[in-house]
VOBA-1610 file (N, C-alpha, C; in pm, whole numbers, padded with zeros to 5 digits, always signed):
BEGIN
Unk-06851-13345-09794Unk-06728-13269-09772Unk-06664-13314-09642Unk-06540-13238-09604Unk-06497-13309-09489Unk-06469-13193-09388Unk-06622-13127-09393Unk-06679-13032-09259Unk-06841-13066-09318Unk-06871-13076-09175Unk-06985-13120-09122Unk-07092-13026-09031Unk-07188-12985-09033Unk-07279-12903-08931Unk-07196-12766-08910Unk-07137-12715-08973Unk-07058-12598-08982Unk-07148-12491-08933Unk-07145-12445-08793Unk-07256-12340-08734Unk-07223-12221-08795Unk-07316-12097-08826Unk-07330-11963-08877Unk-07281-11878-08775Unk-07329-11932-08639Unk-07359-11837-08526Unk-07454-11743-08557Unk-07562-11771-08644Unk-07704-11681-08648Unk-07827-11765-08607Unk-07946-11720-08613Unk-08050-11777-08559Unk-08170-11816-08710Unk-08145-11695-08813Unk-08179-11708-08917Unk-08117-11639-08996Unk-08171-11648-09130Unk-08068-11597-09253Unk-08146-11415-09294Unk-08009-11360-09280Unk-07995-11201-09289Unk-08054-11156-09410Unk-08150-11078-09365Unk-08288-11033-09475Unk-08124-10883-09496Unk-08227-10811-09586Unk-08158-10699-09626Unk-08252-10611-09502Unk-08329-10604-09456Unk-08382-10496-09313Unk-08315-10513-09245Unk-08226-10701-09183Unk-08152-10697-09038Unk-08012-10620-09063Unk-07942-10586-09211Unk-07828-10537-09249Unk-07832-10423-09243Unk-07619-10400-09210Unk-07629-10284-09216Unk-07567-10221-09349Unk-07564-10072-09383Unk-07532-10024-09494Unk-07358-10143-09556Unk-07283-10160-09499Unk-07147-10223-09471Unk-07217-10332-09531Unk-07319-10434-09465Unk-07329-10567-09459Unk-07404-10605-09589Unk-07526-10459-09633Unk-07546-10529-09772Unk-07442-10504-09891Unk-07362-10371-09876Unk-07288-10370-09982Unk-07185-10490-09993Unk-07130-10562-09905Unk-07080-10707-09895Unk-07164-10810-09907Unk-07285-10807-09901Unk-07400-10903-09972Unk-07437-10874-10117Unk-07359-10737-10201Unk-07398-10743-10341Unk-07279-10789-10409Unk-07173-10767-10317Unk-07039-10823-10398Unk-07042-10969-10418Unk-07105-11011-10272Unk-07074-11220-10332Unk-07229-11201-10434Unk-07348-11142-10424Unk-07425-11200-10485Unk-07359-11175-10651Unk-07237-11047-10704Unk-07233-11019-10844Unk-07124-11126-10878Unk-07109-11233-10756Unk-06992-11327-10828Unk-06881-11251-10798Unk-06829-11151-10711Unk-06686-11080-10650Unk-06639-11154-10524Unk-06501-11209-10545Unk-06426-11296-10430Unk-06412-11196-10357Unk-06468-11244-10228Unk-06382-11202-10090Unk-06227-11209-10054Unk-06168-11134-10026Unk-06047-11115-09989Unk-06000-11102-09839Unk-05883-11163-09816Unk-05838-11178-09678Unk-05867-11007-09613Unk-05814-10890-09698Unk-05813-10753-09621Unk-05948-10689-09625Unk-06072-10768-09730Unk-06199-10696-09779Unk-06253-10701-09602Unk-06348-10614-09610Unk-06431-10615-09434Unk-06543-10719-09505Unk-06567-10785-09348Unk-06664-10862-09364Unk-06734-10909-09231Unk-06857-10897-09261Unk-06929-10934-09147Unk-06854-11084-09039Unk-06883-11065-08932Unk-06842-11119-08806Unk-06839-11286-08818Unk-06981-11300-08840Unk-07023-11465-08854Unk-06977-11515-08984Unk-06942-11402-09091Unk-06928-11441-09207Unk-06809-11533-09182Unk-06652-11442-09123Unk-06558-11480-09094Unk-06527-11611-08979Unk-06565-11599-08895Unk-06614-11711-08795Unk-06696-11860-08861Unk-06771-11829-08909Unk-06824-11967-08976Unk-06706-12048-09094Unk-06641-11915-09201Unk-06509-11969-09280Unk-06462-12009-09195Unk-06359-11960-09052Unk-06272-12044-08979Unk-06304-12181-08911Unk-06485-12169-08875Unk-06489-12315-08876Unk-06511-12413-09005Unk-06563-12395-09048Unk-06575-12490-09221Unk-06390-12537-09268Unk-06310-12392-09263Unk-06216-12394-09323Unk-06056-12521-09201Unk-06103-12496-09090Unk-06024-12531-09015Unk-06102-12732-08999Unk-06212-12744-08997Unk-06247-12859-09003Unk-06222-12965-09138Unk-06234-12862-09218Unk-06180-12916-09366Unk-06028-12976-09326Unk-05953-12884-09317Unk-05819-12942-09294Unk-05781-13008-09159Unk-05848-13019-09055Unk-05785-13116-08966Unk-05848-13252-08989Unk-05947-13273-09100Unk-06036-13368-09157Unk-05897-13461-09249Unk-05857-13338-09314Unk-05746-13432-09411Unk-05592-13480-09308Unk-05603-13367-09217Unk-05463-13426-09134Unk-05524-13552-09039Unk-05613-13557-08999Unk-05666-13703-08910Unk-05690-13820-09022Unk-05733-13772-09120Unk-05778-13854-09260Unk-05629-13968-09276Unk-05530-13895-09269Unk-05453-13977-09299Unk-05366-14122-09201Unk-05466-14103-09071Unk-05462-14225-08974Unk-05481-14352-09043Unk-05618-14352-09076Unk-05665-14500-09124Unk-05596-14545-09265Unk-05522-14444-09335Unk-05464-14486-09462Unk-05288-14571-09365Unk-05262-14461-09311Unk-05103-14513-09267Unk-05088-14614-09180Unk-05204-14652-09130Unk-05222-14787-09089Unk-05173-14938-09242Unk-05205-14878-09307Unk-05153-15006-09421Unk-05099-14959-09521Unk-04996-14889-09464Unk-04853-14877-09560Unk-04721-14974-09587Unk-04768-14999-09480Unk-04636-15154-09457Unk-04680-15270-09476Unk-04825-15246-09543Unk-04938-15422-09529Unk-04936-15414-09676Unk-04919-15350-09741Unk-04952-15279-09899Unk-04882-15424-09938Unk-05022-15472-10030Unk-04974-15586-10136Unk-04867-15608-10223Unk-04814-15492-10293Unk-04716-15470-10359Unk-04636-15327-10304Unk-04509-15321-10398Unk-04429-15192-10399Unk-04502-15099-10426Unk-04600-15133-10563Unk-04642-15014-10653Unk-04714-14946-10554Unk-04843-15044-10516Unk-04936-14978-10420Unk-04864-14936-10292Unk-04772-14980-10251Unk-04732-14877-10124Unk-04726-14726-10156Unk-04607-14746-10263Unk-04590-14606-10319Unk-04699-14517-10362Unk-04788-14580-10409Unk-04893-14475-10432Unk-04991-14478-10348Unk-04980-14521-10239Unk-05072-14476-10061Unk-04979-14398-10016Unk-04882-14428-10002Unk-04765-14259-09950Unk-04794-14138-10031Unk-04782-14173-10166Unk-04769-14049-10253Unk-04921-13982-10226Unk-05054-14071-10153Unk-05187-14000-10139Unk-05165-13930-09997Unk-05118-13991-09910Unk-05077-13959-09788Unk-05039-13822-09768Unk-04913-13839-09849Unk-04861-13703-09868Unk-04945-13608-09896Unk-04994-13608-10003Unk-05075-13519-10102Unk-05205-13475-09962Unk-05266-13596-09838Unk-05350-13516-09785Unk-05281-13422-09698Unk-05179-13449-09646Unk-05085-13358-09511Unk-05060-13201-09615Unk-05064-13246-09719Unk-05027-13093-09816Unk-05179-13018-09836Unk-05263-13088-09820Unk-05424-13030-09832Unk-05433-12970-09693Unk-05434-13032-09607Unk-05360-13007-09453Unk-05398-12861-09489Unk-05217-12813-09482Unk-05123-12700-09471Unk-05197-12610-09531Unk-05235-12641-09718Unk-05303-12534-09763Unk-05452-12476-09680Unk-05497-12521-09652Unk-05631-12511-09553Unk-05582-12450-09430Unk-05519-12515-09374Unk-05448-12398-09229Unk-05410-12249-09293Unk-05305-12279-09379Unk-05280-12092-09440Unk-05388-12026-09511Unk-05504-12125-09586Unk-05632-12022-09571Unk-05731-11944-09465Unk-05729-12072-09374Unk-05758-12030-09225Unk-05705-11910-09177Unk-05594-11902-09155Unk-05449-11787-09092Unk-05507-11677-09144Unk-05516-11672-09286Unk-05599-11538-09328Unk-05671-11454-09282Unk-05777-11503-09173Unk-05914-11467-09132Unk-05888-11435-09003Unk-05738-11457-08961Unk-05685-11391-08839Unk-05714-11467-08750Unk-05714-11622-08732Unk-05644-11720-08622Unk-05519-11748-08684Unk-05506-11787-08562Unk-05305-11867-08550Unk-05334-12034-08602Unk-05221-12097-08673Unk-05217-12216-08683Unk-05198-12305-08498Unk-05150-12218-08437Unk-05153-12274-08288Unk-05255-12313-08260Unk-05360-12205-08232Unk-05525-12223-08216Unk-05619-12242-08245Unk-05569-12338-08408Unk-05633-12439-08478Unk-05661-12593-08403Unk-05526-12593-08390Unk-05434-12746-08353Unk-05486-12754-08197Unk-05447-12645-08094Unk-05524-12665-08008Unk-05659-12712-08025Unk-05721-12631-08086Unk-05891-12647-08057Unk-05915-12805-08070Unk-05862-12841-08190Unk-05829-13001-08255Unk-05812-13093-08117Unk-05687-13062-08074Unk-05660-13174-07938Unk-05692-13170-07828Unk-05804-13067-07848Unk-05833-13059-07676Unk-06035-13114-07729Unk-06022-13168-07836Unk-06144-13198-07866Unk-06251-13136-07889Unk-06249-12994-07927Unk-06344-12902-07889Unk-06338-12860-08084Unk-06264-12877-08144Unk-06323-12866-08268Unk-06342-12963-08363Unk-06413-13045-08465Unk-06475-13130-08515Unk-06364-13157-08620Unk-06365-13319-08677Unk-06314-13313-08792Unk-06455-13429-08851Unk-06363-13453-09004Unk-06517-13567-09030Unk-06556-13696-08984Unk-06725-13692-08991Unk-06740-13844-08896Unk-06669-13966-08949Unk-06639-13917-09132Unk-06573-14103-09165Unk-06458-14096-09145Unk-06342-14053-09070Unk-06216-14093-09047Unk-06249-14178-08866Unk-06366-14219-08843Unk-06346-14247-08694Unk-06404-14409-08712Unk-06428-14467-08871Unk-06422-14578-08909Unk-06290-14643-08902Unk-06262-14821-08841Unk-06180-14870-08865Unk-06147-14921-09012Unk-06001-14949-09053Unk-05943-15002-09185Unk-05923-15182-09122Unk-06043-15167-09150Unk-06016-15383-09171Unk-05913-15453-09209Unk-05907-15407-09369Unk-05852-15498-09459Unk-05819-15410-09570Unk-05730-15491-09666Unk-05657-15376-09713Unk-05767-15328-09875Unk-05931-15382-09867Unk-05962-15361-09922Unk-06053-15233-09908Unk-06060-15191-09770Unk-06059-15058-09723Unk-06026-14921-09832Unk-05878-14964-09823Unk-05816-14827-09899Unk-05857-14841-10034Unk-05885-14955-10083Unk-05986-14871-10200Unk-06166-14842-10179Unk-06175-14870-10076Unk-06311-14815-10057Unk-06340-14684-10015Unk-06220-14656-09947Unk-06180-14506-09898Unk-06180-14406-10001Unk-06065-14480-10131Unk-06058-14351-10182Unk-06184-14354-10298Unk-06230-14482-10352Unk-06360-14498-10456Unk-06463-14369-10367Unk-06520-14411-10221Unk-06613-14389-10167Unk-06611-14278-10115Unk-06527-14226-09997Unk-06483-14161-09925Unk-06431-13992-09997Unk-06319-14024-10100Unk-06270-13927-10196Unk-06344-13918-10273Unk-06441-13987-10319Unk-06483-13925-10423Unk-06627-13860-10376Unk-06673-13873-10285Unk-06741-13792-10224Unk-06749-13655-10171Unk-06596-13626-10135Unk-06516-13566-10099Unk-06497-13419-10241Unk-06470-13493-10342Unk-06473-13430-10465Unk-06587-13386-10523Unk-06740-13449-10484Unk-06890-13391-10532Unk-06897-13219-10453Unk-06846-13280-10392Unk-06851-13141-10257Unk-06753-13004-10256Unk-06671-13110-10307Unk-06505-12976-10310Unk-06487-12893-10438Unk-06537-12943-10535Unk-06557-12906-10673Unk-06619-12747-10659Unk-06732-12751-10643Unk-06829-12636-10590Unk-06733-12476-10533Unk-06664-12598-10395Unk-06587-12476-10311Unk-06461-12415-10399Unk-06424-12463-10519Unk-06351-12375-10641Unk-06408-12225-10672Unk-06570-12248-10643Unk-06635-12160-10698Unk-06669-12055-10561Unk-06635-12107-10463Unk-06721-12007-10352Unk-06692-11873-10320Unk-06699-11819-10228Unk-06735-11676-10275Unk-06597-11597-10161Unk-06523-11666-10106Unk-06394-11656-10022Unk-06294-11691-10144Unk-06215-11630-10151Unk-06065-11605-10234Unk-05987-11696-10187Unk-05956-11679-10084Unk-05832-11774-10047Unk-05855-11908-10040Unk-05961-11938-09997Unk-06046-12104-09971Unk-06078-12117-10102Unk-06134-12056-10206Unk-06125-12140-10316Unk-06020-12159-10418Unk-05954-12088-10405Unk-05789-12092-10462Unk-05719-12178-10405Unk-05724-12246-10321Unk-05703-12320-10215Unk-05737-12468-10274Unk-05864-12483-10304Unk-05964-12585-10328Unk-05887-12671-10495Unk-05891-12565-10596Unk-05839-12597-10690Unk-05735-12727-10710Unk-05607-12681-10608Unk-05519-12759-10638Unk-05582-12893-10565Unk-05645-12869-10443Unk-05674-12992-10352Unk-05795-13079-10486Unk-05855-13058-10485Unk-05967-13123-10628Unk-05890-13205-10718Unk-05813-13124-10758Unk-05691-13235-10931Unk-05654-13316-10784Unk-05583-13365-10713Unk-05504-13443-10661Unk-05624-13522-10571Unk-05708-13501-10529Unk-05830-13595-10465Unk-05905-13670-10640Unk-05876-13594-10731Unk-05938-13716-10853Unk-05830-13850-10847Unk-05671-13814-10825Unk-05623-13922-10800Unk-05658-14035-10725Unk-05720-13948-10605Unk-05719-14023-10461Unk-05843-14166-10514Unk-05904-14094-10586Unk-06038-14141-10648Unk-06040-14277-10719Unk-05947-14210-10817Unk-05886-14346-10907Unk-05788-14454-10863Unk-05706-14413-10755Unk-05617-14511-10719Unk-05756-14610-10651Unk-05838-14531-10570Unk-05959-14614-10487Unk-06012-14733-10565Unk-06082-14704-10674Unk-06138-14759-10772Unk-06072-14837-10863Unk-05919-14842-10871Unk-05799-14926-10958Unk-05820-15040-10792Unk-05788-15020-10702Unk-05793-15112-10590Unk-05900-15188-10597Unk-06068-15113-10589Unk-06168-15195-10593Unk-06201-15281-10712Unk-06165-15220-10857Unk-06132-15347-10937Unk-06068-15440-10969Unk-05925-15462-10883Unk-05804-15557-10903Unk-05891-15676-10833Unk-05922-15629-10682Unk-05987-15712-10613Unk-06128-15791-10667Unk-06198-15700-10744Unk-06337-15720-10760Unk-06335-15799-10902Unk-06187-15821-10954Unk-06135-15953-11081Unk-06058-16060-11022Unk-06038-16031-10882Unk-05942-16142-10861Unk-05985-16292-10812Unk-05991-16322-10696Unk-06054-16488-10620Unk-06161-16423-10568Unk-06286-16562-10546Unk-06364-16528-10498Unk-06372-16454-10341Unk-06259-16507-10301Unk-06221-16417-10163Unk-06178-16272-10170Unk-06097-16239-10265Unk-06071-16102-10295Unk-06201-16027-10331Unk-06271-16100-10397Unk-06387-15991-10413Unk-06463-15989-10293Unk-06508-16129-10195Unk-06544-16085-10149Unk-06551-15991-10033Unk-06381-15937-10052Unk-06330-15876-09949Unk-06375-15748-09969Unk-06357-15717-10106Unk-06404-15574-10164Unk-06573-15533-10120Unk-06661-15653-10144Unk-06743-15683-10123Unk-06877-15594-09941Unk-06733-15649-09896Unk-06761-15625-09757Unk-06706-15484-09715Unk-06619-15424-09765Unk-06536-15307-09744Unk-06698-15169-09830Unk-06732-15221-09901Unk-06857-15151-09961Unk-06966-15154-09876Unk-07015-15260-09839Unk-07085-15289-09715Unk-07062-15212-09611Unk-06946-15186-09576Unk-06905-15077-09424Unk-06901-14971-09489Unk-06850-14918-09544Unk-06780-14761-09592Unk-06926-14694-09702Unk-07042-14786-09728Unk-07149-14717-09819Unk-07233-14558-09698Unk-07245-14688-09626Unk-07382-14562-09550Unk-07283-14438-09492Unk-07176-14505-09396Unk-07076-14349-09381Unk-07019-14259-09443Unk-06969-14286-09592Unk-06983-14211-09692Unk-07095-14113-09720Unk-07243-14148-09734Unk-07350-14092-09760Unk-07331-13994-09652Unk-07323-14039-09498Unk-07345-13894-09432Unk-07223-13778-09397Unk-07135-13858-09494Unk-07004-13697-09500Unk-07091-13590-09554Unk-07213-13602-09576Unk-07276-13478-09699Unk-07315-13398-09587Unk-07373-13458-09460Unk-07420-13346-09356Unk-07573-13385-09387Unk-07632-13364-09238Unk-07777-13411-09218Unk-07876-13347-09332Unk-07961-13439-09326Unk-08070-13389-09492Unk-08074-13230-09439Unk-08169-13160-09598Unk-08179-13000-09577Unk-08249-13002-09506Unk-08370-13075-09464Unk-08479-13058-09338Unk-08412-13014-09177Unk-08292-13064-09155Unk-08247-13058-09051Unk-08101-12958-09057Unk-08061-12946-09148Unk-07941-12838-09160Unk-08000-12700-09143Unk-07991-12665-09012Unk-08009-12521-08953Unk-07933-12415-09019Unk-07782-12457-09038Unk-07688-12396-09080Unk-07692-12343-09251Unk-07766-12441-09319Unk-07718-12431-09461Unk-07741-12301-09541Unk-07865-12270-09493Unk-07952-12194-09585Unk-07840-12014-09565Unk-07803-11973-09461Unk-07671-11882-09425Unk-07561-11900-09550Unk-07485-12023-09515Unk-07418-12039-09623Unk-07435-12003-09736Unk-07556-12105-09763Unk-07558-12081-09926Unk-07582-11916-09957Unk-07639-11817-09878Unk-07661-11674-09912Unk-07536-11644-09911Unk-07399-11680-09851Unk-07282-11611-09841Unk-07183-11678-09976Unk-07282-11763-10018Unk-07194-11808-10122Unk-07064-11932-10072Unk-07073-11920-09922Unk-06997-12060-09902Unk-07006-12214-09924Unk-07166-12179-09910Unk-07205-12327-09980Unk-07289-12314-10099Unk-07252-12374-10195Unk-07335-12367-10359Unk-07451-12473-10351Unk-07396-12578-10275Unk-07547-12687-10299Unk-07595-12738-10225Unk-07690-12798-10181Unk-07731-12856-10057Unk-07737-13038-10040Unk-07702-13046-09911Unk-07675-13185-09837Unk-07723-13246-09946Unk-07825-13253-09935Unk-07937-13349-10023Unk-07880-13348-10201Unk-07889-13245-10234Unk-07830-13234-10389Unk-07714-13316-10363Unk-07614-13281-10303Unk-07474-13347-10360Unk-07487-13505-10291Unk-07600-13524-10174Unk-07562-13707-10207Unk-07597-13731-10303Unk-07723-13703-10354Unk-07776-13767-10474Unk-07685-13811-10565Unk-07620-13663-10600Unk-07519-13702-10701Unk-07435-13809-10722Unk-07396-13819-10592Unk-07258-13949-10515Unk-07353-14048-10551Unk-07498-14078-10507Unk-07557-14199-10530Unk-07593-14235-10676Unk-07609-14159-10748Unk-07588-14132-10907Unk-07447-14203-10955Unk-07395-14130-10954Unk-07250-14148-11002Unk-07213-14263-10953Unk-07224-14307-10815Unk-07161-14454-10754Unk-07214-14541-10833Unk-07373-14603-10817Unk-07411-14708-10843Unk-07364-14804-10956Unk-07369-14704-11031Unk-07337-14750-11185Unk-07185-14814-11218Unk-07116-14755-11109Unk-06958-14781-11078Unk-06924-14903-11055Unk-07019-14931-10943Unk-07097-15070-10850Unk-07096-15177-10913Unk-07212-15134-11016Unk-07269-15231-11101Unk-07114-15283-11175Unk-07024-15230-11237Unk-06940-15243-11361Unk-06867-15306-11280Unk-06826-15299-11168Unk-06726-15399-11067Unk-06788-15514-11016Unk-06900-15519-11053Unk-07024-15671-10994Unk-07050-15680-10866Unk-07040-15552-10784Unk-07061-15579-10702Unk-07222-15455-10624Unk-07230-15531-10501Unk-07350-15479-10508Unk-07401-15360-10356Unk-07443-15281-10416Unk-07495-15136-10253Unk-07569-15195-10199Unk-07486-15187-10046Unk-07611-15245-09977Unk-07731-15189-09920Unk-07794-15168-09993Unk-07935-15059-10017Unk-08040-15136-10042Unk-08143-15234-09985Unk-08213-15302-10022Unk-08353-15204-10103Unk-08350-15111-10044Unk-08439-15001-10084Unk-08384-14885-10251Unk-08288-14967-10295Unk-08190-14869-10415Unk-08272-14920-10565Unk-08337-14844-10598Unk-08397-14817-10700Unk-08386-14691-10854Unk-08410-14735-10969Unk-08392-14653-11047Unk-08521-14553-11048Unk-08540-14438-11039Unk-08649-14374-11034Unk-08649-14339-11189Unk-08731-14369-11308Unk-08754-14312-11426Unk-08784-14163-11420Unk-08897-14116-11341Unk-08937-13971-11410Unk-08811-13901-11335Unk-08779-13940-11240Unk-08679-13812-11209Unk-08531-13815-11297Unk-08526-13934-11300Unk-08382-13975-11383Unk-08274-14006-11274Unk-08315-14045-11154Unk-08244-14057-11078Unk-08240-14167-10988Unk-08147-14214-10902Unk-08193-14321-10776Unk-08285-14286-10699Unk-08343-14367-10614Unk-08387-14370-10501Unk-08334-14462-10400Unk-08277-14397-10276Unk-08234-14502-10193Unk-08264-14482-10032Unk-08243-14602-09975Unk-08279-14569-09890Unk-08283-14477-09720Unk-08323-14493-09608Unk-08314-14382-09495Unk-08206-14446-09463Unk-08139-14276-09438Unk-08023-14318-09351Unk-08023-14330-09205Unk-07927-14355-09128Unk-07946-14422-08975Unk-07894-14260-08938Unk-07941-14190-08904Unk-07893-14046-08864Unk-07880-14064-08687Unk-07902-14151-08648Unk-07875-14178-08499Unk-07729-14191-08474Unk-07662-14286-08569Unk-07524-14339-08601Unk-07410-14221-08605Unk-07487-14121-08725Unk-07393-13982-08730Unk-07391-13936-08609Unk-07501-13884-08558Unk-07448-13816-08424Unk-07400-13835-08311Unk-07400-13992-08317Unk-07352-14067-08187Unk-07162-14038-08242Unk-07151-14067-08336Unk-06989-14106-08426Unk-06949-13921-08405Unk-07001-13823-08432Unk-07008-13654-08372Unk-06975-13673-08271Unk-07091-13686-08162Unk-07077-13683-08032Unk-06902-13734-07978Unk-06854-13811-08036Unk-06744-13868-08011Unk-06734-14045-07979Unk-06843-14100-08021Unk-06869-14183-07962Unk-06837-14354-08104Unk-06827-14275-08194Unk-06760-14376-08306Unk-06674-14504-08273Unk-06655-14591-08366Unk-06530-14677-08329Unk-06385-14670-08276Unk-06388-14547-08382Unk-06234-14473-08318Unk-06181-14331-08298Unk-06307-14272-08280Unk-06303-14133-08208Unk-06203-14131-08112Unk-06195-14169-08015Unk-06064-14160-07944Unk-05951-14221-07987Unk-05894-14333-08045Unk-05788-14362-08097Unk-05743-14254-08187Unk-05786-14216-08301Unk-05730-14112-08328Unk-05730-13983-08331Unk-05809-13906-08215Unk-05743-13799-08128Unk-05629-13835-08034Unk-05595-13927-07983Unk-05462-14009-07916Unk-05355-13972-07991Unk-05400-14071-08128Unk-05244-14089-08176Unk-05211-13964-08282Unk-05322-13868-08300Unk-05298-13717-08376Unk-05189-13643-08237Unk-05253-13645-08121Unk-05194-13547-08017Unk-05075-13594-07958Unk-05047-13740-07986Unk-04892-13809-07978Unk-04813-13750-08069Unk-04839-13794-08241Unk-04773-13737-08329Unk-04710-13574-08309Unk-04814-13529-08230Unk-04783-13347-08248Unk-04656-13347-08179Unk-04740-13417-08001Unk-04574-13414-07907Unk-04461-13440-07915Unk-04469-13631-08011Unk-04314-13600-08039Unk-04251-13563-08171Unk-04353-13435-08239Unk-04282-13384-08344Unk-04192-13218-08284Unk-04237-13222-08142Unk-04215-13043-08069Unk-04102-13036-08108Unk-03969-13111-08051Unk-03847-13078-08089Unk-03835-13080-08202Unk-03839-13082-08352Unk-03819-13009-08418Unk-03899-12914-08526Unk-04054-12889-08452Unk-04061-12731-08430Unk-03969-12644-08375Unk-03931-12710-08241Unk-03860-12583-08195Unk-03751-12552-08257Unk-03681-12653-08316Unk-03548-12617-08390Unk-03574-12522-08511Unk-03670-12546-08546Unk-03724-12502-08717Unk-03706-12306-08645Unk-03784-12313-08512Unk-03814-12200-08462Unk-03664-12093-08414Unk-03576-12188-08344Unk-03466-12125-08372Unk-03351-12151-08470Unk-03382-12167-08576Unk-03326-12146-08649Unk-03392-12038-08737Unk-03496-12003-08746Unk-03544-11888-08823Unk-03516-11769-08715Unk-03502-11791-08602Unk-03494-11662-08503Unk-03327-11614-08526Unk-03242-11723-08544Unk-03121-11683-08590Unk-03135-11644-08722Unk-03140-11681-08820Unk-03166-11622-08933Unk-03204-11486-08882Unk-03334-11441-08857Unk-03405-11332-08881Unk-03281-11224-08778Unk-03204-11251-08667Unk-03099-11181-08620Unk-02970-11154-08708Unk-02928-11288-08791Unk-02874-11204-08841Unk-02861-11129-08957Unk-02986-11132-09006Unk-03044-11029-09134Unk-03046-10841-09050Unk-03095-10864-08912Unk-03092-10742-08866Unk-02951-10684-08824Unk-02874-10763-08801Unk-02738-10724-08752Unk-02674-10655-08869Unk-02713-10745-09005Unk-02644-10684-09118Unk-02699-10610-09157
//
């Protein structure tokens, strides 16, 4: 998904003894399958952990769209320009919906965006990868989105109203993101031996950082086991890579090209892959802030904001006139 280590603010997961009368009758509503609602009461951390999950989700898709708009003007053809804008778009609109689910839970879109540029709130570790080549953007959206979609699918189902109503529309338009990825990695992966092996190499970078958008194995996710009781999270780290590593390989294979997993094996009794350890040193260093382009694009996100102020502010008075003269009349 594109929130990562999403803290509870608990120490362990709330037995029915640490609750209070309030807190289990809101622990029988998500357990009977009943959405939470923006006005329903709800425990403290419950709300606090949504605003971080929910606010990292979406400044994930508004930073997300750095490394794509980097090769909008490099785009091989018309067609493909147009349909990297038309994804572009579609993430700045995932954006917005995610901020007004946020707003719900009673932060400001201000003190989202702050938290964002003053570095103090997270977005995901794979937008702090560079775009090489323009065989990137289909590795992005094959790899990246569709990873993105093992994960987001679920949050249709979660146990917050507004965030999964939310999720719905974002899901249909990330299957695009998916397929345009994968129409890219096969044009290339039929074309010269250089085109493929461009694709080639774009799989090579974007495999292992993909794998850890899922969030550190369950052994080490402090956080998860909270979630999943609140119904925010349905599956765990571990379940949904698998899946991605499931579902990819075979993808892999049909484009001829190959994971660079020297350790990637078919496991018979389970019915599944086996692949290999991930570099979990890498994630937290790329967290920490310390990635390829962790700072480039917190830069050019907190540029974009500044010189978009003037027309916020216009937007701002012009609704302040409006709203005067609705009262005058």
């Amino acid at each position: 998904m594109y929130a990562q280590m999403v803290e509870t603010g608990l120490k362990k997961v709330r037995t029915e003894e640490d609750m209070s009368a309030e807190e289990q009758a809101f622990q029988a509503r998500i357990d009977a399958g009943i959405k939470i609602e923006a006005k329903d009461w709800m425990p403290e951390a419950y709300r606090k952990t949504l605003i971080r999950q929910i606010s990292q989700h979406a400044h994930s898709e508004i930073v997300g769209q750095l490394p794509e708009g980097n090769w909008v003007t490099r785009a091989p053809t018309l067609k493909r320009k147009s349909v990297l804008l038309a994804k572009i778009q579609d993430e700045a609109g995932h954006g917005l919906y995610l901020y007004s689910a946020a707003e719900t839970l009673g932060v400001s879109r201000d003190e989202l965006l702050a938290a964002l540029h003053s570095g103090k709130a997270k977005y995901s570790s794979i937008f702090n990868y560079p775009t090489l080549t323009w065989a990137d953007m289909g590795a992005i959206g094959w790899l990246v989105d569709g990873s993105a979609i093992i994960n987001q699918i679920p949050l249709c189902r979660c146990s917050y109203g507004p965030y999964a109503r939310a999720m719905i529309r974002v899901c249909k338009e990330e299957s695009f993101h998916a397929r345009q990825g994968y129409d890219i990695m096969m044009s290339l992966a039929q074309g010269t031996p250089e085109q493929k092996a461009m694709a080639q190499d774009a799989l090579n970078r974007w495999w292992w950082p993909s794998l850890m958008m899922f969030g550190p194995s369950d052994a080490e996710s402090v956080n998860s086991a909270q979630s999943t009781a609140w119904r925010i999270k349905l599956f765990s780290n571990d379940e949904l890579r698998q899946r991605m590593v499931d579902q990819t390989v075979p993808q892999a294979e049909y484009l001829g090209l190959t994971i660079p997993d020297p350790d990637l094996k078919w496991n018979e009794e389970r019915g599944s892959y086996d692949f290999g350890e991930i570099d979990w040193s890498e994630f937290q260093n790329v967290l920490k802030g310390n990635g390829p382009c962790n700072r480039e694009r917190l830069r050019t996100r907190v540029k974009a904001y500044e010189d978009g102020e003037w027309f916020r502010d216009g937007l701002n008075a012009h609704a302040e006139k409006k709203a005067a003269r609705k009262a005058a009349a």
